[in-house]
C-alpha positions as CSV (number, residue, x, y, z in Angstrom):
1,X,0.0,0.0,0.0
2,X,1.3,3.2,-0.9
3,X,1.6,5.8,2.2
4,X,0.4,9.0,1.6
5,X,2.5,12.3,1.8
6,X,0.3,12.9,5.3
7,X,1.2,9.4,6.5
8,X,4.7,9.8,5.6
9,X,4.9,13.3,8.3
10,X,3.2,11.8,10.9
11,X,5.7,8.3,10.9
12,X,8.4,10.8,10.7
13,X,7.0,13.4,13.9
14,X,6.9,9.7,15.8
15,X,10.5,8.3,15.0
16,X,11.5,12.1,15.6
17,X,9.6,11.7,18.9
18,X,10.7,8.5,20.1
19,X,13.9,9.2,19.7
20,X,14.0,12.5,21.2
21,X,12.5,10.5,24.2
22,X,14.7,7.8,24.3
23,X,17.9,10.2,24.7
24,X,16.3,12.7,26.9
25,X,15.3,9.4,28.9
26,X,18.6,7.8,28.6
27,X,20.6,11.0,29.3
28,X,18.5,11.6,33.0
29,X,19.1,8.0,33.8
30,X,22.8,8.0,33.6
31,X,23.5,11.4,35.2
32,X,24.2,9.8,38.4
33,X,26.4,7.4,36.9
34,X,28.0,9.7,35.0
35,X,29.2,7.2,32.0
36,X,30.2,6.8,28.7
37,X,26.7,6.5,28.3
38,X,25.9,9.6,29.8
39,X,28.8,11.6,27.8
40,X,27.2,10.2,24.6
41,X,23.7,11.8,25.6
42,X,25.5,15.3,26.2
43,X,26.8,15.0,22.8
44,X,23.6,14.2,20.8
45,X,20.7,16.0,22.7
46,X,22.4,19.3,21.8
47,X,22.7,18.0,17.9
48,X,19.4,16.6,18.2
49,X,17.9,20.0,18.9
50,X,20.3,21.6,16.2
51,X,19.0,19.4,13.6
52,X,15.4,19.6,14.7
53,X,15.3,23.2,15.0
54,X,17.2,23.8,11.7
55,X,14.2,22.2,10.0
56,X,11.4,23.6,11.7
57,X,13.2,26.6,10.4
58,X,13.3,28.1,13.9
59,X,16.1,28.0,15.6
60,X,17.2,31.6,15.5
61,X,14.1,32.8,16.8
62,X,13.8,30.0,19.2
63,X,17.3,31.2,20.6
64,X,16.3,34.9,20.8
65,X,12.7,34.5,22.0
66,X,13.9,32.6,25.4
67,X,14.3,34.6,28.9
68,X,17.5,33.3,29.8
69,X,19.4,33.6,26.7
70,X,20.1,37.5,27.5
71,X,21.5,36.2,31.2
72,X,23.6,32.8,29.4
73,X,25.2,35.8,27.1
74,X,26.2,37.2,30.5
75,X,27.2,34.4,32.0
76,X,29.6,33.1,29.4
77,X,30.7,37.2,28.7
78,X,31.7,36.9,32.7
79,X,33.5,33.2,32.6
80,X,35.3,34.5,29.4
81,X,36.8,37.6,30.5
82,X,37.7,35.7,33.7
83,X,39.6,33.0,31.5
84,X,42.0,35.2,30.0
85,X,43.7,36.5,32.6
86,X,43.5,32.8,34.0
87,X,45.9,31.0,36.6
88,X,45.4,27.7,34.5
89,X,44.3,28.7,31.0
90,X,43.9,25.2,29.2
91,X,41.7,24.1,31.7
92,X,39.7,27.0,32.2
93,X,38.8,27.3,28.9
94,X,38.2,23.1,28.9
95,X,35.9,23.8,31.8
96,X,34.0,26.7,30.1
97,X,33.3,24.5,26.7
98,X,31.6,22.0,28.6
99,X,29.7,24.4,30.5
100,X,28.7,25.2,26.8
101,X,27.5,21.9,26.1
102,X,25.8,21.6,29.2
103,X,23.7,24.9,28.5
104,X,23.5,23.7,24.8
105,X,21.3,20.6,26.7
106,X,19.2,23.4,28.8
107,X,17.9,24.9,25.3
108,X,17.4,21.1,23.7
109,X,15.9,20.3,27.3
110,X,13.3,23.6,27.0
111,X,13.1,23.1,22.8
112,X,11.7,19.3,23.6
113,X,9.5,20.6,26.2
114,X,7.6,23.6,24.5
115,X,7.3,21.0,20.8
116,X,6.0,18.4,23.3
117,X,8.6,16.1,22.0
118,X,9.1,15.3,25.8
119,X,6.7,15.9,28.6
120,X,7.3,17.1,32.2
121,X,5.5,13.8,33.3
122,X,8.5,12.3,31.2
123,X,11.2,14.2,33.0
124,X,10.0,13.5,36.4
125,X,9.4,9.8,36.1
126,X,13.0,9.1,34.5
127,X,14.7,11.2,37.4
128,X,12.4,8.9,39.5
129,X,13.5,5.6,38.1
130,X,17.4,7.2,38.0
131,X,16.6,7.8,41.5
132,X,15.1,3.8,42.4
133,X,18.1,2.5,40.2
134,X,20.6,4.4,43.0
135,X,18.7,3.6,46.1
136,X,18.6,-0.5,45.5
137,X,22.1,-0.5,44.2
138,X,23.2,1.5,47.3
139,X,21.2,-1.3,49.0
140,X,23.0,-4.0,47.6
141,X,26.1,-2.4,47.9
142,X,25.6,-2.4,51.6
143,X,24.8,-5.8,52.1
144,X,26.6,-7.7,49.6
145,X,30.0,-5.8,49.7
146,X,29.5,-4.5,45.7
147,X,27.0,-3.4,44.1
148,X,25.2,-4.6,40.8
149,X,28.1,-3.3,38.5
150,X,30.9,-4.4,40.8
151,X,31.7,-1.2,43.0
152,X,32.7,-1.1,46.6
153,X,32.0,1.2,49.6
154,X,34.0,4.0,49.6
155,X,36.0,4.2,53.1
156,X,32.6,2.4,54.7
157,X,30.6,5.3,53.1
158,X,27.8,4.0,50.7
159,X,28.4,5.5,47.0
160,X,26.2,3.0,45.1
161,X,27.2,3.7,41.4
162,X,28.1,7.4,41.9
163,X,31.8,8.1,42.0
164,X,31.6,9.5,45.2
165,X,29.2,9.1,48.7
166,X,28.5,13.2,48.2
167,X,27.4,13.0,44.9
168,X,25.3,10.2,45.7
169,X,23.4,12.0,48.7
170,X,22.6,14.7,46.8
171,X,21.0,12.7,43.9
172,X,19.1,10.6,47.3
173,X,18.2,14.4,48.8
174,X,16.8,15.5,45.6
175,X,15.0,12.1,45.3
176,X,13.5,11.9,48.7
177,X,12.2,15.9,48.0
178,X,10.6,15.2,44.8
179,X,9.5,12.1,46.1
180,X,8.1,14.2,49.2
181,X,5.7,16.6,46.8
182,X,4.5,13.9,44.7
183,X,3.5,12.1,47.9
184,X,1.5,15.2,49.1
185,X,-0.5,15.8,45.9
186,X,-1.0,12.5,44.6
187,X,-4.1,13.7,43.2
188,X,-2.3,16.4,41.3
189,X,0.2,14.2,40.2
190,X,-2.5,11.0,39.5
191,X,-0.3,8.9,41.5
192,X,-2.4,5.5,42.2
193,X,-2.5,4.5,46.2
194,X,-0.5,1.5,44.5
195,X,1.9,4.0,42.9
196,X,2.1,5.8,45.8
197,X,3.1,2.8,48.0
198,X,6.0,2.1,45.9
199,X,7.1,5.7,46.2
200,X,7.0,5.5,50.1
201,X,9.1,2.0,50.4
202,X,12.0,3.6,47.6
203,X,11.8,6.7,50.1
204,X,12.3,4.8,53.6
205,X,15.0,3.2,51.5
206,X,16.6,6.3,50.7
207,X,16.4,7.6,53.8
208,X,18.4,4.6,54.7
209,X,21.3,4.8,52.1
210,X,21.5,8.7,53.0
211,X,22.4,8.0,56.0
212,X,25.1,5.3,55.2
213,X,26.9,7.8,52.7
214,X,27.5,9.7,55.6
215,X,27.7,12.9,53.6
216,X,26.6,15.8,56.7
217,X,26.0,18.2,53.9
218,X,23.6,16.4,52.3
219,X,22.1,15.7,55.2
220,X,21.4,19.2,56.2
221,X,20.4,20.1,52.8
222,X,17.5,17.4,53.0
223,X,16.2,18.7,56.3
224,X,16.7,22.2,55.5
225,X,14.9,21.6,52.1
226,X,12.0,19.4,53.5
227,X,11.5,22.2,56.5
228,X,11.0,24.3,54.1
229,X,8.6,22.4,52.2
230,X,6.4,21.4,54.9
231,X,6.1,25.2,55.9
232,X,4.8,26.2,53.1
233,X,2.8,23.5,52.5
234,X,1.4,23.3,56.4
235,X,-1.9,24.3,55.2
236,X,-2.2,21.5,53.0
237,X,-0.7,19.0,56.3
238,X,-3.5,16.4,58.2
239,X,-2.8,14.9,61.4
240,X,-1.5,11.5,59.5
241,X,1.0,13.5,57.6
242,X,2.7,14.5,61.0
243,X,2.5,11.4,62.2
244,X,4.2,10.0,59.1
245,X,6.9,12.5,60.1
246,X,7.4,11.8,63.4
247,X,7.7,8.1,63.0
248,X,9.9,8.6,60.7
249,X,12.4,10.7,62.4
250,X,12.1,8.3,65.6
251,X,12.8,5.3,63.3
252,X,16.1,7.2,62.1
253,X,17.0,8.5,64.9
254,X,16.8,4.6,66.6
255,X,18.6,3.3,63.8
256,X,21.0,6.2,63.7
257,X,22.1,5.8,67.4
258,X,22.7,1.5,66.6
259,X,25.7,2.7,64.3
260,X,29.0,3.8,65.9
261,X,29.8,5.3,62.5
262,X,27.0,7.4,62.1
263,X,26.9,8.7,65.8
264,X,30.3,9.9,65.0
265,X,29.3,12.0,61.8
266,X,26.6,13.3,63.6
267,X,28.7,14.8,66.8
268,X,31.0,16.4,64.7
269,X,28.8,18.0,62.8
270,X,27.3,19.3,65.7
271,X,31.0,20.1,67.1
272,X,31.7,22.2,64.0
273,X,34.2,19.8,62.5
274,X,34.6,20.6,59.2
275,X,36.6,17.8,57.3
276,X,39.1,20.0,56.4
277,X,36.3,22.5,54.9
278,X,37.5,25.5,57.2
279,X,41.1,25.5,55.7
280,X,39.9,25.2,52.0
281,X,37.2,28.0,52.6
282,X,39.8,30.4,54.7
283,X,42.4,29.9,52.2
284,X,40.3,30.2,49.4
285,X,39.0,33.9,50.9
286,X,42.8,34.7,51.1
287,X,43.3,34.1,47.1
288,X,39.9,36.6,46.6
289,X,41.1,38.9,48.4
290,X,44.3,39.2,46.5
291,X,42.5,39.1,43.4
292,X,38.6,40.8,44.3
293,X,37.4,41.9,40.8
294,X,37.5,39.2,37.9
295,X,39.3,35.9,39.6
296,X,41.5,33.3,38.6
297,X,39.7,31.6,35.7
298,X,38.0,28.3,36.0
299,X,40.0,25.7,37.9
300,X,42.7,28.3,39.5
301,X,41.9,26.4,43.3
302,X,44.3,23.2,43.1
303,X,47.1,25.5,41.2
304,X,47.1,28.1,43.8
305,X,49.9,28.1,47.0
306,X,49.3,25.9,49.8
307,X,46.1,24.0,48.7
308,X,46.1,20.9,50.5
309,X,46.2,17.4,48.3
310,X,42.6,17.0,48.8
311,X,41.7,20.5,47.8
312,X,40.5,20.3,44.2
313,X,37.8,23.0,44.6
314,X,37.1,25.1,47.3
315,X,33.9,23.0,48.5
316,X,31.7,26.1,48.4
317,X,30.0,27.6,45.5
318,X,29.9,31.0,46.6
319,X,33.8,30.8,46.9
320,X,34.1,28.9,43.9
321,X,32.0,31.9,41.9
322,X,34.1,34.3,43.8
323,X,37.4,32.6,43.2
324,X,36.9,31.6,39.4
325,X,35.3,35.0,38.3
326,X,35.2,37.9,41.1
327,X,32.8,40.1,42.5
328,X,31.8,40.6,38.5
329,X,30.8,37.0,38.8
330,X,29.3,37.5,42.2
331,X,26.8,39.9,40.7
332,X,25.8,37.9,37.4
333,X,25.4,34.5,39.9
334,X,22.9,36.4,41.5
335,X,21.2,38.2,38.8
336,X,20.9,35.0,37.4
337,X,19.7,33.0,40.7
338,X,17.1,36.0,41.4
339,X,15.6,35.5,37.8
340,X,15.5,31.9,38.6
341,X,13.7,32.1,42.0
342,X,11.2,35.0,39.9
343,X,10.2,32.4,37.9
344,X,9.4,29.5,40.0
345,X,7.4,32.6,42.7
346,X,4.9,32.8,39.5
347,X,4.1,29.3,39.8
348,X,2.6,29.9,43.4
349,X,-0.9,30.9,42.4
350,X,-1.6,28.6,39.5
351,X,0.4,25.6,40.1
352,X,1.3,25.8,44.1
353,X,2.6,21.7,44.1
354,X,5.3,22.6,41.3
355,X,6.4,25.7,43.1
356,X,7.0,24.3,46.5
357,X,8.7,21.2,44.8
358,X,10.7,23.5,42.5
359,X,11.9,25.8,46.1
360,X,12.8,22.7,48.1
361,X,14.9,21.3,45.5
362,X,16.5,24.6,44.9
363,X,17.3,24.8,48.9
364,X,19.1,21.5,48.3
365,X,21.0,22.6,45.8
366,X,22.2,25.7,47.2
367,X,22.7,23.7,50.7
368,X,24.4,20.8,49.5
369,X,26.5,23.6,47.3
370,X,27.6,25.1,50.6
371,X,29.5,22.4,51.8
372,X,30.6,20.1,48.3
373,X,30.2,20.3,44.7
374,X,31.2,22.4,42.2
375,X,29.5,24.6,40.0
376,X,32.2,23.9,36.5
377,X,33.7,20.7,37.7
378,X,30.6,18.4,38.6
379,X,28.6,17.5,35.8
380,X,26.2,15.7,37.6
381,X,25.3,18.9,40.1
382,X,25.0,20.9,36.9
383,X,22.6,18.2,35.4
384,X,20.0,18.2,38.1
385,X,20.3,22.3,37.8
386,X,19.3,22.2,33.8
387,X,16.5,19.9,34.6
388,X,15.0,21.8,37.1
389,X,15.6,25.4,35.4
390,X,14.2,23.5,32.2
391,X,10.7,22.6,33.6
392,X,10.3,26.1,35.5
393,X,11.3,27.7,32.2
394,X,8.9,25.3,30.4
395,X,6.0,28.0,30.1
């Protein structure tokens, strides 16, 4: 039978739309492992969109018409004059490529969204499943030694198949948030009682493996983030919903005080110690001051005098921003975090679930960012930031 011209298009819009679906998909699935796999996806959403847009005949427009293009122009106008004057200026300008590529992704990410090639639904059941994939592998990992790929504990500190225990509690904290909102509006969401269930056994789970990666930052980033949810969701809080938190917290708290380990991490984070944070961070505010107005470039840190062996990066993204491109920088981080926030605030009225969701997960970014990550040098922090500036910026 002979296909029609009309026939032909649609075939075509589905292959076009599977496959956008399967690397989008692939891409969120991978971040935590960070991969070949995941590398590939980097590579080929931002081509994908190319492509797509250079046939719709609207890529230009597409480019100019967005909200944040203006502040990416900014943002990479900063980096760049920063870079060449930089302390290490192969890297720097390695590190400000791939922060190219990454913000490449954020327009494919947003391009996919508004053509409905993807679907927010889409986006938050794949960071889901990424999610489930991390907490039973950290699972297995703690009982079995390795996990389902082969890899081990990291100093007695769960890392399931994240390269390190920090990463993987803020992929767990950002899980067990989302996880949170879609719990509370189930209805919103059309989560099924069944559905919902599941959701609640992956989250006592997590809860679990957070607490075996022993990463304090990410634990004060998860209680500082859900705090924050539940006050500004109080009105929406019945009796049962309390009483799901407090059984929870006793049931940690009991387990907590059963491991040695644990009870350790916990006292000196209550004593102040710092795992070496203090130095980083005091000699790190040394190097700014001797350099206030544009920085070192990307990756100056481990060059600089007297960084300790285990000081890649300054462990705190307001240092890191200060350090890399100055008080310059300083300004454009928070223009550009101020437009963020803007955005999700117009949420509130018409779509209250996504904008308390959208503020926790930012408080765990910015928490966690306080005490580990990187804002150039970890892909995977970067990663969950595109998502989640993707689906506020859908509309």
């Amino acid at each position: 039978m002979i296909k029609t011209a009309g026939q032909l298009n649609v075939e075509h819009y589905l292959n076009r739309n599977l496959t956008i679906t399967v690397l989008v998909v692939v891409w969120i699935v991978t971040i935590p492992m960070k991969n070949a796999v995941f590398q590939l996806m980097l590579g080929l959403i931002p081509l994908s969109f190319f492509w797509i847009a250079f046939q719709n005949k609207d890529l230009i427009s597409y480019i100019t018409e967005q909200p944040f293009t203006k502040a990416i122009l900014l943002f990479f106008g900063v980096i760049s004059l920063a870079n060449m004057d930089a302390f290490n200026p192969a890297e720097a300008w390695h590190f400000e490529l791939r922060l190219l590529q990454l913000a490449l992704c954020l327009y494919a990410l947003v391009y996919f969204l508004k053509k409905k090639y993807v679907s927010i639904s889409l986006i938050v059941i794949s960071v889901l499943f990424a999610f489930g994939i991390q907490v039973i592998d950290g699972l297995f990992q703690y009982l079995y030694g390795q996990d389902l790929i082969g890899k081990t504990m990291l100093d007695g500190r769960m890392k399931a198949m994240v390269f390190h225990p920090n990463t993987l509690g803020l992929v767990l904290s950002v899980g067990i948030v989302l996880s949170a909102g879609i719990l509370l509006h189930k209805r919103y969401f059309s989560i099924s009682i069944f559905k919902a269930g599941i959701l609640t056994l992956i989250v006592s789970m997590a809860l679990f493996d957070l607490l075996q990666t022993n990463s304090r930052g990410s634990w004060v980033a998860t209680v500082s983030a859900l705090s924050v949810y539940f006050w500004i969701e109080r009105k929406n809080l019945k009796s049962k919903h309390y009483i799901y938190v407090i059984l929870g917290i006793v049931g940690l708290l009991i387990y907590a005080s059963q491991d040695s380990h644990i009870v350790l991490r916990v006292y000196s984070l209550f004593q102040g110690e710092s795992a070496g944070r203090d130095v980083l961070w005091s000699l790190t505010w040394h190097h700014i001051e001797l350099h206030p107005f544009l920085g070192y470039g990307l990756d100056a840190f481990r060059f600089l005098p007297g960084v300790p062996s285990y000081g890649m990066m300054p462990h705190n993204i307001i240092l890191e921003i200060l350090l890399s491109t100055g008080m310059v920088g300083m300004v454009m981080f928070l223009f550009l975090w101020y437009r963020l926030y803007s955005k999700i605030v117009s949420y509130k009225e018409d779509a209250s679930p996504l904008y308390s969701s959208a503020i926790a997960i930012l408080i765990v970014l910015f928490v966690s960012g306080m005490f580990d990550h990187s804002i150039y040098q970890n892909v995977i922090y970067d990663s969950i930031w595109i998502i989640l500036i993707a689906i506020v910026y859908k509309r």
